[in-house]
N, C-alpha and C positions, 0 to 999 in steps of 0.2 A: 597724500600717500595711499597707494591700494595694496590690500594687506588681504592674500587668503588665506581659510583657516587651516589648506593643507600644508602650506610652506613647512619649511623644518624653522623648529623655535628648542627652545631648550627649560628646563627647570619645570617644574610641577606645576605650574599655573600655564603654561603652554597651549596654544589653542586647542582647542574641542578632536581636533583630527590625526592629534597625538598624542593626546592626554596617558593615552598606557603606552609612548614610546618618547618618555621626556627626554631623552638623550641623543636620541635616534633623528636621524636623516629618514628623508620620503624615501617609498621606494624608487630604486634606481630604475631610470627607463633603459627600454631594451636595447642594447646594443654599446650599453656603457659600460666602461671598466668594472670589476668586480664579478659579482656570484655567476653573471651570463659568460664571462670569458674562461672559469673553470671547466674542463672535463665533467661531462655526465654525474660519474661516480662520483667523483670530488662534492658536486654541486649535491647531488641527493642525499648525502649524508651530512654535509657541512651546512647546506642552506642557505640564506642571507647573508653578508658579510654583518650588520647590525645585530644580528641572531646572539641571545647566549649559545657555549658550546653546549649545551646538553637540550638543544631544541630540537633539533632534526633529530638526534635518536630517539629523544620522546617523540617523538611523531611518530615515527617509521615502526617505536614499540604500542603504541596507539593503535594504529593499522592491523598491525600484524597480533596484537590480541582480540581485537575484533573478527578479523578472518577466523582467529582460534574458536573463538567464543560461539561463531553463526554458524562454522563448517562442525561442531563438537553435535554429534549424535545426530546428523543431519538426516542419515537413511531411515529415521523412526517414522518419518512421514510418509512415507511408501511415494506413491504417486500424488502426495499429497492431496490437491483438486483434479480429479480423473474428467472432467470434464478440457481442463487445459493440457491437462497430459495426453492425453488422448489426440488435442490439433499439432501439439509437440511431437506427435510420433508423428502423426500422416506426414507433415512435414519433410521430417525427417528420410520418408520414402516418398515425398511426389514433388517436386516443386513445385507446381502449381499450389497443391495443397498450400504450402509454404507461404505462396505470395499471396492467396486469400484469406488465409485463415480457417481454412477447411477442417473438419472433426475430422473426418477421414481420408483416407488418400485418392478413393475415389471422387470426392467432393459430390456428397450430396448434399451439405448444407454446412455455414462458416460456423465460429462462434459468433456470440452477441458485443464482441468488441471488433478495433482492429486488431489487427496481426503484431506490428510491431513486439510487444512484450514476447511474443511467442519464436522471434527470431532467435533469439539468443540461445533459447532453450534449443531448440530444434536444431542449430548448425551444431551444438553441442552433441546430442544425439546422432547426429550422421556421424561425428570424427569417434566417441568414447561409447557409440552403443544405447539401446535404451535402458534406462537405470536411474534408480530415485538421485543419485550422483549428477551425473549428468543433466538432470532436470531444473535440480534445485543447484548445482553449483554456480552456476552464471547467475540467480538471486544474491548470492552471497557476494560475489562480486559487484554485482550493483549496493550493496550494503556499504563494505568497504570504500568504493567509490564516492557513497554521498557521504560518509564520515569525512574525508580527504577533501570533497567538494568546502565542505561548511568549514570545518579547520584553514583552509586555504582561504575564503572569503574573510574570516572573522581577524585572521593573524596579520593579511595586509594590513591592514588599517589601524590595529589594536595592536594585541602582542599573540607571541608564543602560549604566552601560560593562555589567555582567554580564548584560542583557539583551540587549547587539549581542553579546557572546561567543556567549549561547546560539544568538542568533538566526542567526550566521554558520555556526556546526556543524552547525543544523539543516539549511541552505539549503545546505552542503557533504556532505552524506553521500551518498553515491553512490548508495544504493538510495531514497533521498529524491529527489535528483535523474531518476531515471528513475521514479518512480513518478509523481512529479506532472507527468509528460509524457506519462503510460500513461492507456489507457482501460480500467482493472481498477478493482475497487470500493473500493483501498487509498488514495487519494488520501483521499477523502470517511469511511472510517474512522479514517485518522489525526487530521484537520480535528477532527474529532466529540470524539476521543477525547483531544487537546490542550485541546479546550476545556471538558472534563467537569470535568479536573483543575483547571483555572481557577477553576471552577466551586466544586468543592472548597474550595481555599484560601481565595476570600473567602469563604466560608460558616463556614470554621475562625476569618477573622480577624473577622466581626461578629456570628455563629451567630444568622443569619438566616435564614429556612427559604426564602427566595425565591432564595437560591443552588443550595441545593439540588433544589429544583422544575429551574431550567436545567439541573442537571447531570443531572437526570436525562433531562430531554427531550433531551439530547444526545446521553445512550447509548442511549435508548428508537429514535432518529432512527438511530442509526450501526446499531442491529440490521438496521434497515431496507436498511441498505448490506450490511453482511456477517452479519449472523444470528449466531452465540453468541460469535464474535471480540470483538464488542463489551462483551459481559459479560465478560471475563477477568481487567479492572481492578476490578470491581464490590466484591470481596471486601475487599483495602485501601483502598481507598475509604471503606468504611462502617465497616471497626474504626478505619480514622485518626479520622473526623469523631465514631462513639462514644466515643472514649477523651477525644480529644484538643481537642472542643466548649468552648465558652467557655458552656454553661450549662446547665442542671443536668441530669441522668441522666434526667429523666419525660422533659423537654422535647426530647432528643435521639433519644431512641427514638421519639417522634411526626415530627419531623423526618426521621427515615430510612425512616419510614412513607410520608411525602409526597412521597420522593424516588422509592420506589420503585412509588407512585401513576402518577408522572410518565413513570417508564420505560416502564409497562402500555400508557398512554395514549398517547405519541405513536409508541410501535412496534409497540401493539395494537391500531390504529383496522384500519390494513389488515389483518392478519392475521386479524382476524373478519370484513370484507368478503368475503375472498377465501375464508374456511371455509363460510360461510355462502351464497357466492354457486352459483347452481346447477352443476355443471362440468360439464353438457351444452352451456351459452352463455359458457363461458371457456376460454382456454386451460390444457393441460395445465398442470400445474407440474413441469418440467422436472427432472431429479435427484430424482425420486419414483419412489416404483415401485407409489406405488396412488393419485397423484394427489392427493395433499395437501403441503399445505405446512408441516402440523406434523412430519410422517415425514420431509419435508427437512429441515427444521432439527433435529431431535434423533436424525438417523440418517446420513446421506452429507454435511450441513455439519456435525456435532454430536458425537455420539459417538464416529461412527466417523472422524472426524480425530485422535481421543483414541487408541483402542484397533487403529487399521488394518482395522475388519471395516466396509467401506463397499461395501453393496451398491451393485451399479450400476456401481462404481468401474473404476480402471484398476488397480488395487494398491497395498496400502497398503503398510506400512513393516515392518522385521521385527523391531523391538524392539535391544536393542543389538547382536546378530549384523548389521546394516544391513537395509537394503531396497529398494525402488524408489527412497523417497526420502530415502537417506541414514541414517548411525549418525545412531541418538540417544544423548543421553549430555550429562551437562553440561559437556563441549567443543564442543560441536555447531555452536556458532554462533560457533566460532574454526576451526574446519574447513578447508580449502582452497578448497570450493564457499561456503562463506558467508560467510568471515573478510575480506575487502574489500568486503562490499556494507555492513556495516553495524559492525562489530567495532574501528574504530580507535580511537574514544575511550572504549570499555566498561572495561575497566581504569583509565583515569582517574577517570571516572564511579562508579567503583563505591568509589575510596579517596576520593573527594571526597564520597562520601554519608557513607561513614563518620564521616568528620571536621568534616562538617556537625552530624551528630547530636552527637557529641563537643561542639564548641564552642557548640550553643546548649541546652548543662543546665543546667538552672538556675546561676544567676550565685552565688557565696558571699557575695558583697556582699548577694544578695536574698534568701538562708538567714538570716542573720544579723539582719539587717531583719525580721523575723518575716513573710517574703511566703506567702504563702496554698496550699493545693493546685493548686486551681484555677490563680493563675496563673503557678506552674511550669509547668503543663499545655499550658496557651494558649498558647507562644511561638509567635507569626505563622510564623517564620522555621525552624523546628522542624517546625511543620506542613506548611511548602513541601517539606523534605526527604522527610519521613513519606511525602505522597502521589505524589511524581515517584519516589522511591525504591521506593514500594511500588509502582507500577505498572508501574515495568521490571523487578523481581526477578520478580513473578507471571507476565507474558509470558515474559521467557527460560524463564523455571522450561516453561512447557508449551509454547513453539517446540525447547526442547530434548529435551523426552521424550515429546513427540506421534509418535505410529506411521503417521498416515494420512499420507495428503496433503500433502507441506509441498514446499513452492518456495521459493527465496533470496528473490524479493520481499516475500513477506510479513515481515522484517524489518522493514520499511517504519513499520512499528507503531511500534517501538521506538524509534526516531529523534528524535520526539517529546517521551520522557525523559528519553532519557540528554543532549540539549542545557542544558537547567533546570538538572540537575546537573552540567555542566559548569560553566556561567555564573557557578550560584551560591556552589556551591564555592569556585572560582579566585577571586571577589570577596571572598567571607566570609574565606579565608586571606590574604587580599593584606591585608587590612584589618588582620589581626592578625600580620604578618610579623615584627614586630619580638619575635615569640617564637618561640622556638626548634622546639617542636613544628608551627609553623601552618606557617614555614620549611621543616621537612624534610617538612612532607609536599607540600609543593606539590611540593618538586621531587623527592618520589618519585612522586607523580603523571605529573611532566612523563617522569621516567628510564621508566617503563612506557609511556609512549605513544609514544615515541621509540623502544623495542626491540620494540616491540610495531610499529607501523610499517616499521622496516627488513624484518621479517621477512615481513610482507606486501608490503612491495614484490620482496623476494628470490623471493615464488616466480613473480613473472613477471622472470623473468632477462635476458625481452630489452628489456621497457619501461622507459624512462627507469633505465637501469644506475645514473647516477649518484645519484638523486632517493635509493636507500635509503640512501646517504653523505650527503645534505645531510640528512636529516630526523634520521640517529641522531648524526651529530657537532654540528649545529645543537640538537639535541634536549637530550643529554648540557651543552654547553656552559652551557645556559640554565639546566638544572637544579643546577648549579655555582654559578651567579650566584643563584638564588632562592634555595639553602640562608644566604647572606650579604644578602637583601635587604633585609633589618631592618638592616643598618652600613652598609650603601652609602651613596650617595648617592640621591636621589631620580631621578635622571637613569641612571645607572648601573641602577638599579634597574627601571626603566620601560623600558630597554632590555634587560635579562634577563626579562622578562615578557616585550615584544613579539616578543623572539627565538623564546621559547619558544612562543607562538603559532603564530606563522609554521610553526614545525617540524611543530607538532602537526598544523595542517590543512594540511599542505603534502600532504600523500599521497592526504588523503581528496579533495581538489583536485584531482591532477592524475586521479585515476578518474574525478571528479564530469566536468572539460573532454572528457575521452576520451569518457564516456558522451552529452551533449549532441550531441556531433558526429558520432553516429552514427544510425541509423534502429536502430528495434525494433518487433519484428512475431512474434504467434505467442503461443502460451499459455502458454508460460517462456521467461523473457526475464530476463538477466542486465545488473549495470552493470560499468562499467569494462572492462579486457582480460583473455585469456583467460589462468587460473592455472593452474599444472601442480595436476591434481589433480580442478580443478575441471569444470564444465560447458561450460564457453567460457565469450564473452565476447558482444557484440551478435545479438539472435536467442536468444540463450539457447543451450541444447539440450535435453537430455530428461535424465532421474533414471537414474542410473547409468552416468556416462559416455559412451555411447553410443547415446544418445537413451531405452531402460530398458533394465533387466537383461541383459547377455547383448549385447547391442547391438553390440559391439565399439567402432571409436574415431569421434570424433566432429568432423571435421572443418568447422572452419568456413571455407567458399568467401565470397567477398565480390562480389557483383555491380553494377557499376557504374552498369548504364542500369536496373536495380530489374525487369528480365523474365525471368531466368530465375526456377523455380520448384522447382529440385532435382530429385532423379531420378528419376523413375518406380518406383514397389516398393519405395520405403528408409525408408518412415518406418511401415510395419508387417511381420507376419508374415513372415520370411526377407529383409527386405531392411535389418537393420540396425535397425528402432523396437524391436522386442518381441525376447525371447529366442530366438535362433538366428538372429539378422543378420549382417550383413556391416557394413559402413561406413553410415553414416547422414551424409552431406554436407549440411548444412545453410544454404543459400543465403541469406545476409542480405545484401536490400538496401542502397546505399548512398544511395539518396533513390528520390524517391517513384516509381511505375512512371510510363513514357509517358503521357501523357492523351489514349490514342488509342480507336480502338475496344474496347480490353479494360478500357476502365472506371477505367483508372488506378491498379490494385492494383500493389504493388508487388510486390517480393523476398521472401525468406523466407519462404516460405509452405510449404517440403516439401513433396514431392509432385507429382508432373505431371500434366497433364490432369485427369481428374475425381474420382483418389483423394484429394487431398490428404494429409492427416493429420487424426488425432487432436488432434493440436496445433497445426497450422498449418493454413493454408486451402490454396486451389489453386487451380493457373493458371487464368483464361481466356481463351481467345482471341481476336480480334475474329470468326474463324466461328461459333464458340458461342453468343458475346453475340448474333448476330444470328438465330442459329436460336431463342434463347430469348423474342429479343422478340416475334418474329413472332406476331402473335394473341395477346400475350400477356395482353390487357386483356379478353379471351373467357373466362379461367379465373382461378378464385380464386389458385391457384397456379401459376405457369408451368413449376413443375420439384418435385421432389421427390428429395431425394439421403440418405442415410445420414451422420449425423453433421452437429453444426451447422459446426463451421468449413467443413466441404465448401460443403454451403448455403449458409453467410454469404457466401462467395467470390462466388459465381453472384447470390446478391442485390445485392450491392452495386454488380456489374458492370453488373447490368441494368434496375438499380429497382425489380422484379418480386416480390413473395412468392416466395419458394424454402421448403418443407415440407422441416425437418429430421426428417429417420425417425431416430426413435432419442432425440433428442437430441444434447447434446453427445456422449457417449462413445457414441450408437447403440446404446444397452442399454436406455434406456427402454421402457416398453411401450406406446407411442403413434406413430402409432396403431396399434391393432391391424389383423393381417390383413384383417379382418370392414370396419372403417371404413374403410380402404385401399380396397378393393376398391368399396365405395358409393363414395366421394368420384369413383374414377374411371368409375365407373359413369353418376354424376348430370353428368360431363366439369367437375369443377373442377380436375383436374391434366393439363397438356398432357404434359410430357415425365417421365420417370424417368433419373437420373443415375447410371450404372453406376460402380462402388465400386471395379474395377481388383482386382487379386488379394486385398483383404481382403474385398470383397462383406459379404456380413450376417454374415459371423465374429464380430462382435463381441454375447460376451453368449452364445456358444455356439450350434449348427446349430439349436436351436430355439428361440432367440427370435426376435422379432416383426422386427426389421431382417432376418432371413436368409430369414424364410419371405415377408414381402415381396419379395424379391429373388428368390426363387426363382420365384414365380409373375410378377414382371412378364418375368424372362428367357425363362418357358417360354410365354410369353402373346402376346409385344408384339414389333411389329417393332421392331430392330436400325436407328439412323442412327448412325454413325461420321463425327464430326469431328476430323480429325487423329488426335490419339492419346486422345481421351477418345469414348465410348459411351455414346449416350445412345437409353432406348426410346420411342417417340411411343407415350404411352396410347391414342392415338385408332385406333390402327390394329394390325389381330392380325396375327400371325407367320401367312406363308404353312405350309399344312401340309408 
């Protein structure tokens, strides 16, 4: 007799692929009697015909507290990253801009990713206008969407309750909660990469090749967003669904053929547009350094995020000795700068995978039974583990020993995983409590989340003092009552569960309320308060304490009306950014700027007047915005500044195309001298925006940012407003 573990069985010993639906029928296939033959409405609120009645409202109250929760005080961020805001307006007014990724409408150069992420934002902007609203709203829908993604995966298979668990961890992680409030491209690759695995699983549970097709248009789609981040899952992915298919070994390997068809195709449409498109009538592609966008992806997004040798870059990592951006090491992401954005329930997570795979091998009832290879192989619920499992081992594995470029957000990824594994864990063990091993590990799960918590909340010593007492004695207690919750009573039992909850997410809670209530703006951007150790807290800071290396300490100022801008000179060379600074004072807004004449940008931006930073943008004034408008509709570009957040600043202030030289980091090679000098020639740029003590430093005294700046300084009259220097192209410097 062939027995697999998904069939419907009944009683508490029931295979591995029901274990939390002991009563329950598989799900219905499509087009059978029940929940598919009701009405819409009927079906969204009632669910499953299997479902308790109070499933689908707790979901649908799930959702719609999380929308609450991400849309609550959303406009603190202003333009949040003015570097994205900024490709989101051109957008907004060019299509073209649109379809490349252009910083401005005129496309003088893309950003350093693709466009994707920047769709959503930008059709948003054409229909509601430009506004921190409109920018950040379509994040928050990507937010709600991967809560509803992970709920929907976790509840097939499981139950109801273990998909509100996950979905509640999800929509509680702090660097979760700021990302899907941020305009960085991590919203729309988590979204992608939640549902790839989805994807995955029903493909394991009917080894149907049209799951696999979605998953791979998923990750094919998410390259699109962040480029080889997206592939990082790719690996266990494909040995789960080879090993672990419900059908035979030709068919599988065709199957993984068509998936990876899928990927080519919907993340290779544009990338041969854009190879193939002339790059005399497009914009640069930005984080290149010979103008293509394959040398992006498999060099400054690609490798050298791998290995730390990213030309172009700002510095990468220095292998376990540390670096700009932190020890790697496989502690890396329990560390002091990253151990609250993303790290409370990874020790849970990681003993609930374990004991996942433990509890669904093969059954000895189903050995005995003479049940087949095959369908040992296929437990649905085995398979769940397999690919949420393998997809967070593979991330951490290279968030922890990546050398380039890494920031606390991009945890953000991960968030995604380790929820599933939470959910399904805690439900698979609760289901088998009344044995002794399912018993002690839940509640050594719970004893690790609870001491693992106190100690993240201990190193912020002055936030909520008492919170790291309630969560380890709350935690501790709970874990007491789960090792007994097979004798208890059912009551007794349900309240050492819920106890235990409570405790679990009570930490990553009070970072997740802290973070919402605050504004973020700038190119690192941290959640929660600031941790001894760490980067700060709102605003972020910069990689190494001190804004980078050397930096010294990193104080974060908090501005109340959102117009200061920080200091003049502190966020590069001798003032605190780069190696041989002083204090780097990092002004973070506390809601949006004025909506006066300076356009409405907010706080935190480093940097005064026309330097800004690397990382953040910079002030402008209502005199600037007006000298920039002026005739501004006479020239392709109304300004032309060094580095995009500078630019993106002056753009957003004025509506105007602002030409970022350089790029982001102003090390790009575009434009060169040669085209500089035509553009101003033929009068498509009125003003040039003077750089303040870094000037074209960036990239070294002869690249293409320095020697630009040297010739419009020695060329061009001199107009000073306030404390920023700007040269009118139109008119030469008296001899």
């Amino acid at each position: 007799m062939t027995v697999h573990f998904d069939q419907p069985t009944t009683g508490r010993d029931a295979g591995p692929g029901n274990l939390t639906h002991p009563q329950s029928p598989s799900p219905a296939p499509a087009g059978a009697s029940g929940a598919t033959k009701r009405p819409f409405v009927r079906r969204l609120w009632h669910g499953r015909p299997e479902d308790p009645r109070w499933a689908r409202p707790a979901f649908l109250a799930l959702l719609l507290a999380t929308a609450a929760l991400y849309l609550y005080n959303l406009s603190a961020s202003g333009y949040a990253n003015s570097f994205y805001s900024a490709a989101v307006q051109a957008g907004s007014q060019s299509w073209k801009a649109f379809f490349f990724g252009s910083l401005d409408a005129a496309g003088a150069i893309t950003v350093d990713k693709p466009p994707a992420a920047l769709w959503p934002m930008a059709l948003s902007v054409r229909l509601l206008g430009l506004s921190s609203w409109a920018i950040l709203a379509p994040e928050v829908l990507m937010g709600v969407g991967t809560v509803a993604v992970v709920y929907a995966a976790v509840r097939r298979r499981f139950s109801p309750a273990a998909g509100l668990i996950a979905g509640a961890v999800l929509a509680l992680t702090p660097v979760a909660a700021l990302m899907f409030r941020f305009n960085n491209p991590d919203a729309m690759l988590a979204l992608l990469m939640a549902a790839a695995c989805w994807f995955v699983i029903r493909a394991l549970e009917e080894g149907r090749t049209k799951w696999l097709l979605w998953a791979g248009a998923a990750i094919g789609f998410a390259f699109l967003a962040k480029t080889l981040q997206a592939f990082l899952i790719l690996p266990p992915l494909a040995l789960v669904y080879g090993v672990c298919a419900p059908v035979p070994v030709k068919k599988r390997i065709g199957q993984l053929a068509a998936g990876l068809a899928a990927i080519v195709v919907s993340g290779g449409w544009w990338v041969a547009i854009v190879e193939l498109w002339p790059a005399s009538s497009r914009p640069y592609i930005g984080g290149s350094q010979n103008n293509s966008f394959l040398e992006l992806t498999f060099g400054y997004n690609g490798l050298g995020r791998l290995n730390g040798d990213e030309t172009g870059s700002v510095g990468g990592g220095g292998g376990n000795g540390g670096g700009a951006w932190g020890e790697t090491g496989w502690d890396r992401l329990f560390g002091s700068s990253i151990g609250g954005q993303i790290s409370w329930l990874i020790p849970a997570a990681l003993i609930l995978l374990v004991a996942g795979l433990v509890a669904t091998l093969p059954h000895p009832r189903l050995r005995s039974s003479g049940g087949t290879p095959m369908a040992r192989r296929t437990s649905a619920a085995r398979g769940a583990f397999l690919v949420w499992g393998g997809a967070l081992l593979t991330t951490m594995l290279v968030f922890s020993y990546m050398q380039g470029i890494f920031h606390e957000y991009y945890t953000v990824a991960l968030a995604p995983y380790i929820a599933p594994l939470v959910g399904m864990g805690a439900a698979l063990l609760w289901e088998k409590r009344d044995k002794a091993w399912a018993s002690l590990t839940l509640a050594a799960a719970m004893t690790a989340t609870a001491a693992w918590g106190y100690v993240l909340l201990n190193r912020s010593s002055d936030y909520l003092p008492w919170l790291k007492w309630l969560v380890l004695v709350g935690g501790l207690t709970a874990a007491l009552g789960l090792i007994f919750a097979g004798r208890l009573g059912r009551r007794l039992a349900l309240g050492a569960a819920g106890l235990g909850l409570v405790a679990a997410l009570a930490g990553p809670a009070a970072y997740t309320l802290t973070t919402v209530n605050e504004g973020h703006t700038g190119s690192i951007v941290t959640a929660g308060p600031a941790v001894a150790g760490g980067r700060g807290g709102p605003g972020g800071g910069a990689p190494g304490g001190g804004g980078f290396p050397g930096g010294g300490q990193n104080q974060q100022g908090q501005n109340q009306n959102g117009n200061a801008q920080g200091q003049q000179g502190n966020g590069f060379p001798g003032g605190g950014g780069f190696p041989g600074g002083g204090q780097n004072r990092n002004q973070q807004g506390q809601g949006q700027g004025q909506q006066n004449g300076d356009g409405g940008r907010m706080g935190g931006m480093g940097g005064g007047g026309g330097v800004g930073g690397l990382l953040n943008g910079a002030g402008v004034s209502s005199e600037a915005k007006k000298l920039l408008e002026t005739d501004a509709d006479q020239y392709t570009w109304a300004a032309a500044a060094i580095g995009a957040q500078n630019a993106a600043s002056y753009q957003l202030s004025t509506g105007d195309p602002v030409m970022a030289v350089g790029g982001f980091n102003g090390t790009d090679p575009s434009p060169t001298l040669a085209q500089f000098k035509k553009y101003v020639a033929d009068g498509r740029i009125h003003y040039f925006i003077a750089s303040g003590g870094m000037g074209g430093g960036r990239g070294g005294s002869d690249g293409t940012s320095s020697q630009i700046t040297s010739w419009v300084e020695a060329t061009f009259k001199k107009v000073a407003v306030g404390s920023t220097t700007f040269y009118d192209l139109t008119q030469k410097a008296s001899s």
